[in-house]
MOPAC internal coordinates of N, CA, C and O (Angstrom, degrees):
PM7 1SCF
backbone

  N    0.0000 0     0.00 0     0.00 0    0    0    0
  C    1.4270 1     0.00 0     0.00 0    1    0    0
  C    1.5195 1   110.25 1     0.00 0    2    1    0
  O    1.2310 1   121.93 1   133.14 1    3    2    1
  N    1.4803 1   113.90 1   -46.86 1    3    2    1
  C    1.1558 1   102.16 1   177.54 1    5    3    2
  C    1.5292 1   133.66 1   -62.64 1    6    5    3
  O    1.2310 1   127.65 1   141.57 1    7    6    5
  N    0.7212 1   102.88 1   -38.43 1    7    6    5
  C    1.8483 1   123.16 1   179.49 1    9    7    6
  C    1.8434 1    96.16 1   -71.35 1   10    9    7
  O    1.2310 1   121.03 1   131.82 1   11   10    9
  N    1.0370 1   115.64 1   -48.18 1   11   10    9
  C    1.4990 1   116.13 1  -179.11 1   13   11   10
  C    1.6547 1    99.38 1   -49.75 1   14   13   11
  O    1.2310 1   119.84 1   109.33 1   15   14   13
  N    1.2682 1   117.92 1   -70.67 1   15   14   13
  C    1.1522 1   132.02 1  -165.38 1   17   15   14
  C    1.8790 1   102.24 1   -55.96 1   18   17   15
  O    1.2310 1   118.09 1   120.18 1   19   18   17
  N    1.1721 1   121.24 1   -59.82 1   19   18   17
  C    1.6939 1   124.54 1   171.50 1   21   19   18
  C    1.4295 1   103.93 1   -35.61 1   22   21   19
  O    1.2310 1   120.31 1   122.47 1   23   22   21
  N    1.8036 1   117.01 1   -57.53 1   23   22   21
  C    1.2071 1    98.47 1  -160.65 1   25   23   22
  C    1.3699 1   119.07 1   -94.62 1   26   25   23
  O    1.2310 1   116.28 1  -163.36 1   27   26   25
  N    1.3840 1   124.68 1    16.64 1   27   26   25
  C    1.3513 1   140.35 1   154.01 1   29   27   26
  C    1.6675 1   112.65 1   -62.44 1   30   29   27
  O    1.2310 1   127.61 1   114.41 1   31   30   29
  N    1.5223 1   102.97 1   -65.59 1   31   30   29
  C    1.3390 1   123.03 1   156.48 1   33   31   30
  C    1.6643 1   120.93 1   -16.12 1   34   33   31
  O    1.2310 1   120.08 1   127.95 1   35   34   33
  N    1.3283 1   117.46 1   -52.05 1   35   34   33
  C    1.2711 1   127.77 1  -174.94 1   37   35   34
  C    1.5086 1   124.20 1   -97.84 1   38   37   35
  O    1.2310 1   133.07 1  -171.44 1   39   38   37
  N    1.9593 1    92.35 1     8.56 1   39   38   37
  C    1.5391 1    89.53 1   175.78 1   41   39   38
  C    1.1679 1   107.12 1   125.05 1   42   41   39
  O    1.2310 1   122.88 1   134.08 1   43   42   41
  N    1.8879 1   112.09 1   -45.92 1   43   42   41
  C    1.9432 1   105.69 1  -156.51 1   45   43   42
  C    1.5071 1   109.83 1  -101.90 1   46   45   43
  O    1.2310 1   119.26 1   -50.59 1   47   46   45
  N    1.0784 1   119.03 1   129.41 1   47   46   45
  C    1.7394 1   130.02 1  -171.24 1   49   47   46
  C    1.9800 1    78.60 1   -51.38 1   50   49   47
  O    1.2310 1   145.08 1   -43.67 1   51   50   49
  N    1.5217 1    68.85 1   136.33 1   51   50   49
  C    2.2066 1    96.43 1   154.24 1   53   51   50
  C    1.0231 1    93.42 1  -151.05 1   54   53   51
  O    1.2310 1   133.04 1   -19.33 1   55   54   53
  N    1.5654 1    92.40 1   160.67 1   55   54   53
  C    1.8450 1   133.95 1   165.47 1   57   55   54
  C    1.3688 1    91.47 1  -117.89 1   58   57   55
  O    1.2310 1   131.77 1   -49.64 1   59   58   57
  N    1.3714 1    94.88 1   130.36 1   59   58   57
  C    1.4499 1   104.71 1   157.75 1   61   59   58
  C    1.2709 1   113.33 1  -108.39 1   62   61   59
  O    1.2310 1   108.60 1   -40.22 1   63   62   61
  N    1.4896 1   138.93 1   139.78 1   63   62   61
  C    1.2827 1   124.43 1  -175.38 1   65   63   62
  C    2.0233 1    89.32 1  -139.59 1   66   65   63
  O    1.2310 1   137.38 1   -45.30 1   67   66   65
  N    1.7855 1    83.93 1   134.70 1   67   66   65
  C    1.4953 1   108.10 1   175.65 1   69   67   66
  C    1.4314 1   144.08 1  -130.08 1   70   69   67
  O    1.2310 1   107.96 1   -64.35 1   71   70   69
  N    1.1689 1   140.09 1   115.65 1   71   70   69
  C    1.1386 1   116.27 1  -156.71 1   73   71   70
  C    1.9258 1   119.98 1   -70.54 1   74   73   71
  O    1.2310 1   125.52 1   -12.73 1   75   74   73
  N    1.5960 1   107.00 1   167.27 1   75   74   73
  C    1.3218 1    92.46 1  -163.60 1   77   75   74
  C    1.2573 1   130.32 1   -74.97 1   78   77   75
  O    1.2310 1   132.17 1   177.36 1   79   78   77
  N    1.7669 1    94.10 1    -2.64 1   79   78   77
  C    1.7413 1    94.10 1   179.08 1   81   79   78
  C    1.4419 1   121.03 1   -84.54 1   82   81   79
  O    1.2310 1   123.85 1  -166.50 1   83   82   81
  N    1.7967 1   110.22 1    13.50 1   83   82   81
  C    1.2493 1   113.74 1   174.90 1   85   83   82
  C    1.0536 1   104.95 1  -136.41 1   86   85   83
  O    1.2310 1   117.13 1  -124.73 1   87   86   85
  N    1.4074 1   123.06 1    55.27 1   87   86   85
  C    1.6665 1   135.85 1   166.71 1   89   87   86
  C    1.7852 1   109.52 1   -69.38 1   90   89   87
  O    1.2310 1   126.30 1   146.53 1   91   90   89
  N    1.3843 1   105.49 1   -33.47 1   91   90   89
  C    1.5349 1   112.47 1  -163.94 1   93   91   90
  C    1.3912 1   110.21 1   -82.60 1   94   93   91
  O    1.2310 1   123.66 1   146.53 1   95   94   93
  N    1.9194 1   110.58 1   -33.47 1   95   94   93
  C    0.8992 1   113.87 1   176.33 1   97   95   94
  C    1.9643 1   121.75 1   -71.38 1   98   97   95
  O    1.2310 1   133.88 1   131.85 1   99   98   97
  N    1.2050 1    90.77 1   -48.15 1   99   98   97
  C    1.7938 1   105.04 1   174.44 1  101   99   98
  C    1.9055 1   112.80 1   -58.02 1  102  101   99
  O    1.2310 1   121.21 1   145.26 1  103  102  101
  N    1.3148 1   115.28 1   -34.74 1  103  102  101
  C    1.2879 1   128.44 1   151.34 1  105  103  102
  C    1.5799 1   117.93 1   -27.19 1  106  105  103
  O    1.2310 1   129.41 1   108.43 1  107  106  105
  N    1.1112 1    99.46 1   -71.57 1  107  106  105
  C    1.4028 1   115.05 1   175.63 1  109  107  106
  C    1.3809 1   125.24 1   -68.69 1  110  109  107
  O    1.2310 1   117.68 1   149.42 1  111  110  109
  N    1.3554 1   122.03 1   -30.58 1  111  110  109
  C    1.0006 1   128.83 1   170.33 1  113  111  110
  C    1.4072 1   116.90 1   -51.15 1  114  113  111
  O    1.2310 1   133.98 1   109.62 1  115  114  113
  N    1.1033 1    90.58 1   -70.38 1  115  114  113
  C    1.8155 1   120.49 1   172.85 1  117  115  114
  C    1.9611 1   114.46 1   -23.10 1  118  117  115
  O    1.2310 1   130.24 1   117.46 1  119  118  117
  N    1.5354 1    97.85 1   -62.54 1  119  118  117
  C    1.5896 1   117.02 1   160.42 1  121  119  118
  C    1.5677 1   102.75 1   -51.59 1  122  121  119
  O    1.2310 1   112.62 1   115.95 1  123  122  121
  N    1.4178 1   131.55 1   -64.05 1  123  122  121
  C    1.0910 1   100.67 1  -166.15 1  125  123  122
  C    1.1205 1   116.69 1   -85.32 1  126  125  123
  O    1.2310 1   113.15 1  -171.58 1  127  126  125
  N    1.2079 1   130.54 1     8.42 1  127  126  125
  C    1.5056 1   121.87 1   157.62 1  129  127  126
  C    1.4257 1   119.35 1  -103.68 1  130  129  127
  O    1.2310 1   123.15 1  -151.76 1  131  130  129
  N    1.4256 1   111.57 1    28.24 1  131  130  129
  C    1.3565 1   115.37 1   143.13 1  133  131  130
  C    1.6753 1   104.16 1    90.59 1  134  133  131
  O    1.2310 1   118.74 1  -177.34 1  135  134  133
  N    1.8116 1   120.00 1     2.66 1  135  134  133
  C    1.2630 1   121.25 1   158.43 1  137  135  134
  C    1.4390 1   122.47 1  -145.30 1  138  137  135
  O    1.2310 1   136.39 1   -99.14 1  139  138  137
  N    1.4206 1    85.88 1    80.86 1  139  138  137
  C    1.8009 1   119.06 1   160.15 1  141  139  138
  C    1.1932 1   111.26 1   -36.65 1  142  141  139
  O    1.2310 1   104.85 1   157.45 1  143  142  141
  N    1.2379 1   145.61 1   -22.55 1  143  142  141
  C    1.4220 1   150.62 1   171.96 1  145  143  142
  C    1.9405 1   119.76 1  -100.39 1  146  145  143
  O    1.2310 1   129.30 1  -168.43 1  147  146  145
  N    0.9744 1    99.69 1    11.57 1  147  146  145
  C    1.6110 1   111.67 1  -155.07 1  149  147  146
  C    1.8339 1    93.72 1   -83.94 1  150  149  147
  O    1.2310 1   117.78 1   -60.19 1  151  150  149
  N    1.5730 1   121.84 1   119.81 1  151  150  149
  C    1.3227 1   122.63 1   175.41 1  153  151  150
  C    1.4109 1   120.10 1   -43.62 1  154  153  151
  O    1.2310 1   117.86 1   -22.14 1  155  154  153
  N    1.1552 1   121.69 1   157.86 1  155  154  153
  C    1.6024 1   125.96 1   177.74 1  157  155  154
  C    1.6143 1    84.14 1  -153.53 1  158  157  155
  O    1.2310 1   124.69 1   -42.26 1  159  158  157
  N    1.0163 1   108.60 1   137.74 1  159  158  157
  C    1.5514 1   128.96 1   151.25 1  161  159  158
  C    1.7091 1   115.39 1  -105.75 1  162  161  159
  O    1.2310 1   127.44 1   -67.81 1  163  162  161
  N    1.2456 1   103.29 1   112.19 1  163  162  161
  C    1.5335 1   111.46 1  -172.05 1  165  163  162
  C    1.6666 1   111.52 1  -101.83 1  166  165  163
  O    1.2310 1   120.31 1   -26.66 1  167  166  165
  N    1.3864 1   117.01 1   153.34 1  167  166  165
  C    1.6374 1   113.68 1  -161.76 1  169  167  166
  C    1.4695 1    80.82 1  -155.40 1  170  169  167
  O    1.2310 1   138.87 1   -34.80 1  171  170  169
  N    1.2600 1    81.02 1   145.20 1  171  170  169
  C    2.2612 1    96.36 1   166.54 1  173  171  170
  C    1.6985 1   116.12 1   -38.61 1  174  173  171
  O    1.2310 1   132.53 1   -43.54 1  175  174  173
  N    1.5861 1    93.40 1   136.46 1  175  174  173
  C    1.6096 1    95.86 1   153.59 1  177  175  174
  C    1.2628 1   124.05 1   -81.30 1  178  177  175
  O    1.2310 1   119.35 1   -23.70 1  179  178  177
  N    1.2394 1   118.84 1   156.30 1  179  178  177
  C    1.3057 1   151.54 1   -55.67 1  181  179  178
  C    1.3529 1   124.10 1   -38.13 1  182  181  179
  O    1.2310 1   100.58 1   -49.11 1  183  182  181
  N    1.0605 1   152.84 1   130.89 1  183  182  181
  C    1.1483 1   169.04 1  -170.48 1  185  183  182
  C    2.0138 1    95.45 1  -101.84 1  186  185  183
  O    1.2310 1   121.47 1   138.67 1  187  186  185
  N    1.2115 1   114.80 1   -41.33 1  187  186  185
  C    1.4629 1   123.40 1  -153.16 1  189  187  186
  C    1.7095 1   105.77 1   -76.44 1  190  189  187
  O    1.2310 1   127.84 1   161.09 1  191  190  189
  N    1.1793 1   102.52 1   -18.91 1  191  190  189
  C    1.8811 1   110.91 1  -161.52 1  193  191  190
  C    2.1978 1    87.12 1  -100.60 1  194  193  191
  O    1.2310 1   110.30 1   140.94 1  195  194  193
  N    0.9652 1   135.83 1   -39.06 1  195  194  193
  C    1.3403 1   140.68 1   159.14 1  197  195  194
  C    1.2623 1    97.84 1    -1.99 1  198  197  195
  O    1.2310 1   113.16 1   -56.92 1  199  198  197
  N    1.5529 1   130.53 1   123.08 1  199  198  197
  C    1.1418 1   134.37 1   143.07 1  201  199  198
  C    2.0404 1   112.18 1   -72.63 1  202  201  199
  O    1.2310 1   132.06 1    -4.69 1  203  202  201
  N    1.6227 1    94.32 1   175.31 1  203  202  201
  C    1.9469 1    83.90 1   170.54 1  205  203  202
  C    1.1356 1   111.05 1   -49.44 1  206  205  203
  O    1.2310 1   114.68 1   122.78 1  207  206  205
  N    1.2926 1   127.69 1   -57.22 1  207  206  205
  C    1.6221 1   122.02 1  -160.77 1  209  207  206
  C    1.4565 1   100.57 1   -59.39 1  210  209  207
  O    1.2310 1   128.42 1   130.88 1  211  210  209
  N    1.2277 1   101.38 1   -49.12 1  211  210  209
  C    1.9760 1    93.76 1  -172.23 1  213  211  210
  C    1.7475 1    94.21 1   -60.79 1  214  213  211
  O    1.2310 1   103.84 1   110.90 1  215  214  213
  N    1.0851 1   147.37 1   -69.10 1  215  214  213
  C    0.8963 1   124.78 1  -174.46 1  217  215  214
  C    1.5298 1   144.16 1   -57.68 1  218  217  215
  O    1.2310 1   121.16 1   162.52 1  219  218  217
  N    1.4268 1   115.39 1   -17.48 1  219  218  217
  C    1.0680 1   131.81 1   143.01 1  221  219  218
  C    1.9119 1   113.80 1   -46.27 1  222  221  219
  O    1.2310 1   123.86 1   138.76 1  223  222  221
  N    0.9370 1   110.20 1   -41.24 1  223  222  221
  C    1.7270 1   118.00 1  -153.93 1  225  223  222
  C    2.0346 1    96.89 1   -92.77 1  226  225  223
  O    1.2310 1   124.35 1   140.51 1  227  226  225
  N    1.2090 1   109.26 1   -39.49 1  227  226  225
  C    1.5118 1   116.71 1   151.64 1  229  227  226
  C    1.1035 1   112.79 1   -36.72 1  230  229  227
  O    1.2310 1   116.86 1    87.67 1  231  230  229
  N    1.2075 1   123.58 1   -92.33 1  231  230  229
  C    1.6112 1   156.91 1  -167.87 1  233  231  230
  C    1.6829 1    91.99 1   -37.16 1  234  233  231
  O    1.2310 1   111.57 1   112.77 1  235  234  233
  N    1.7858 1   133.49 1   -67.23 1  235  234  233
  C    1.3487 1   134.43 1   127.08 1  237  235  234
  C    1.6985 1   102.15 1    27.38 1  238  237  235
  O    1.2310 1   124.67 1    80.62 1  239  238  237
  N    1.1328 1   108.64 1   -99.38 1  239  238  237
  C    1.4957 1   146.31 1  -132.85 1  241  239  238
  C    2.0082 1    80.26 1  -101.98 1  242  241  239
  O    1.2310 1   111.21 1   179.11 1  243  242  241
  N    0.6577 1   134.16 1    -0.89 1  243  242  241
  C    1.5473 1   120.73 1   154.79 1  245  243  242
  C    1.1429 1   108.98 1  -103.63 1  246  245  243
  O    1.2310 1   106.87 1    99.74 1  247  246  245
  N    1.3561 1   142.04 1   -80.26 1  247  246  245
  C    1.1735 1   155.53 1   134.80 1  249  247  246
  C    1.9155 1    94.66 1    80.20 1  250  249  247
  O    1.2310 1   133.21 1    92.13 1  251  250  249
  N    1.2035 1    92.07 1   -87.87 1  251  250  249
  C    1.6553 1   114.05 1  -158.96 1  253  251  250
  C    1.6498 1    87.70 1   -73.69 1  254  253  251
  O    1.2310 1    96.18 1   143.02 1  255  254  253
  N    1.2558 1   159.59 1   -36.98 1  255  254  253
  C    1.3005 1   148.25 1   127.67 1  257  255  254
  C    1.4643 1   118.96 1    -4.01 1  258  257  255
  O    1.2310 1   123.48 1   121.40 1  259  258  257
  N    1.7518 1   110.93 1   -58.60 1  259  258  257
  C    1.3911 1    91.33 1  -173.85 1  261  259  258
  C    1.6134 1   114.27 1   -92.93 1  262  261  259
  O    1.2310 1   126.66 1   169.33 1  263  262  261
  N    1.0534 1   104.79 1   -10.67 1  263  262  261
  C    1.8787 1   111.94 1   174.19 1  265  263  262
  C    1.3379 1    99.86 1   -74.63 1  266  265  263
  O    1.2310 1   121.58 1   152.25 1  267  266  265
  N    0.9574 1   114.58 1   -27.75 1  267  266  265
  C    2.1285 1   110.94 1   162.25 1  269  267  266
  C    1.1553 1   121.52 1   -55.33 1  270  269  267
  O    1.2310 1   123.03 1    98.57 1  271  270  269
  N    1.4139 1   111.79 1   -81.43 1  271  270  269
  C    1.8579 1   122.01 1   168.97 1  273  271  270
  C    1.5558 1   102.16 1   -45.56 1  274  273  271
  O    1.2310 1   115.92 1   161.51 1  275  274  273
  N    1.5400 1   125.35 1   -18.49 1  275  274  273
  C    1.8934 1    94.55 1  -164.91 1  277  275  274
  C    1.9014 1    83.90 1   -92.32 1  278  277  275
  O    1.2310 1   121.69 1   150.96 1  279  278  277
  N    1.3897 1   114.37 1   -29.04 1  279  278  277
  C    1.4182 1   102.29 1  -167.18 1  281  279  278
  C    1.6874 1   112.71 1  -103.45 1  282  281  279
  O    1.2310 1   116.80 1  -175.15 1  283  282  281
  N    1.0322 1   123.69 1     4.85 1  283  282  281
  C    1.3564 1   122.48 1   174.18 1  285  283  282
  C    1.5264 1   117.59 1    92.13 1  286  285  283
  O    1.2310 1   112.83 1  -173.43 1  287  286  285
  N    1.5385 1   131.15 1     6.57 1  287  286  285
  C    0.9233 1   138.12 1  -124.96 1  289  287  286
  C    1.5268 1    95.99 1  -125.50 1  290  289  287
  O    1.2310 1   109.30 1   -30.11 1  291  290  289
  N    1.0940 1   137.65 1   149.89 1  291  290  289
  C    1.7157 1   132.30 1   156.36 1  293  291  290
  C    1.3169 1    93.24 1   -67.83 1  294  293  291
  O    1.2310 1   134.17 1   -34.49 1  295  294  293
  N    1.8321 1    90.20 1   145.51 1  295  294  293
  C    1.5088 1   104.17 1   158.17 1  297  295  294
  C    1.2375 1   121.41 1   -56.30 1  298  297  295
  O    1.2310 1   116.05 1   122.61 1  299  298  297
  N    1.5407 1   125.10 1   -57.39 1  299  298  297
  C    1.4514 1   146.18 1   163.14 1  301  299  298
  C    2.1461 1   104.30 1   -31.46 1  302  301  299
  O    1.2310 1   112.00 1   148.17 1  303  302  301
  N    1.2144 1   132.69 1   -31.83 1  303  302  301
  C    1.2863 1   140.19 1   177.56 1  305  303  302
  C    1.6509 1    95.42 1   -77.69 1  306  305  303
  O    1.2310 1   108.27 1   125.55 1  307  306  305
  N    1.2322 1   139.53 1   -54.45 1  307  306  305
  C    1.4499 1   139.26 1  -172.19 1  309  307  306
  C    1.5941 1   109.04 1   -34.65 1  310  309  307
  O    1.2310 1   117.20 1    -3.75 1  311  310  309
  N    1.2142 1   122.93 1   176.25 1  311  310  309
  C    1.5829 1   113.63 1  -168.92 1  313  311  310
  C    1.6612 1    86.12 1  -125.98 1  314  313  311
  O    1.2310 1   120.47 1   -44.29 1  315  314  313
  N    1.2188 1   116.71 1   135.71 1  315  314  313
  C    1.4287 1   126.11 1   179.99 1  317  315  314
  C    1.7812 1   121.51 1   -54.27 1  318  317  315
  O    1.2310 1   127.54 1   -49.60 1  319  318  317
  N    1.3731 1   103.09 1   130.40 1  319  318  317
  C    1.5000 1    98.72 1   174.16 1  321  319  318
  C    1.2377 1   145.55 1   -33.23 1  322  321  319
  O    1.2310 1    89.55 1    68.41 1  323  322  321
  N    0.9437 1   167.61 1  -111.59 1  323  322  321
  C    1.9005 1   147.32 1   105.08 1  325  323  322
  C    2.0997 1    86.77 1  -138.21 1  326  325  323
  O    1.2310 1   120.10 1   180.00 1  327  326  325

C-alpha cells in the first residue's frame, strides 16, 4: 500500500494488489497515507502455498483488474480475452 500510494503520488499509475485477509489492514493504511479512496485489488489468501501453475492461473484472473486501476477504465469496459 505504501509504495502503491507514493508512486501514484509521483505521477506513475499503480495497482496495488492484496490479499483478502489484509483488506482491514491496507484500509487503514490507505487513510493514513492520506488516500482513503486509493484502489486495491484483493485476491484469496494464501497467495504463498501457490505452486507455478497456481500462480500463473492467479496472475490470469487478475490481469484485467490491474489494466483497470493502471488505466482508469471498468473492468466490465475491457474487451474480452479470446
Amino acid at each position: 500500500m505504501h509504495d502503491g500510494i507514493h508512486v501514484e503520488k509521483a505521477g506513475i499509475p499503480a495497482a496495488v494488489i492484496c490479499t483478502d485477509r489484509f483488506e482491514v489492514t491496507a484500509k487503514g493504511m490507505a487513510e493514513t497515507w492520506g488516500a482513503p479512496d486509493f484502489p486495491v485489488i484483493y485476491t484469496h489468501h494464501p497467495v504463498g502455498a501457490l505452486d507455478r501453475d497456481g500462480v500463473k492461473e492467479r496472475a490470469g484472473q487478475l490481469a484485467d483488474p490491474v489494466v483497470a486501476v493502471l488505466t482508469g477504465v471498468e473492468v466490465s469496459e475491457l474487451m474480452p480475452r479470446a
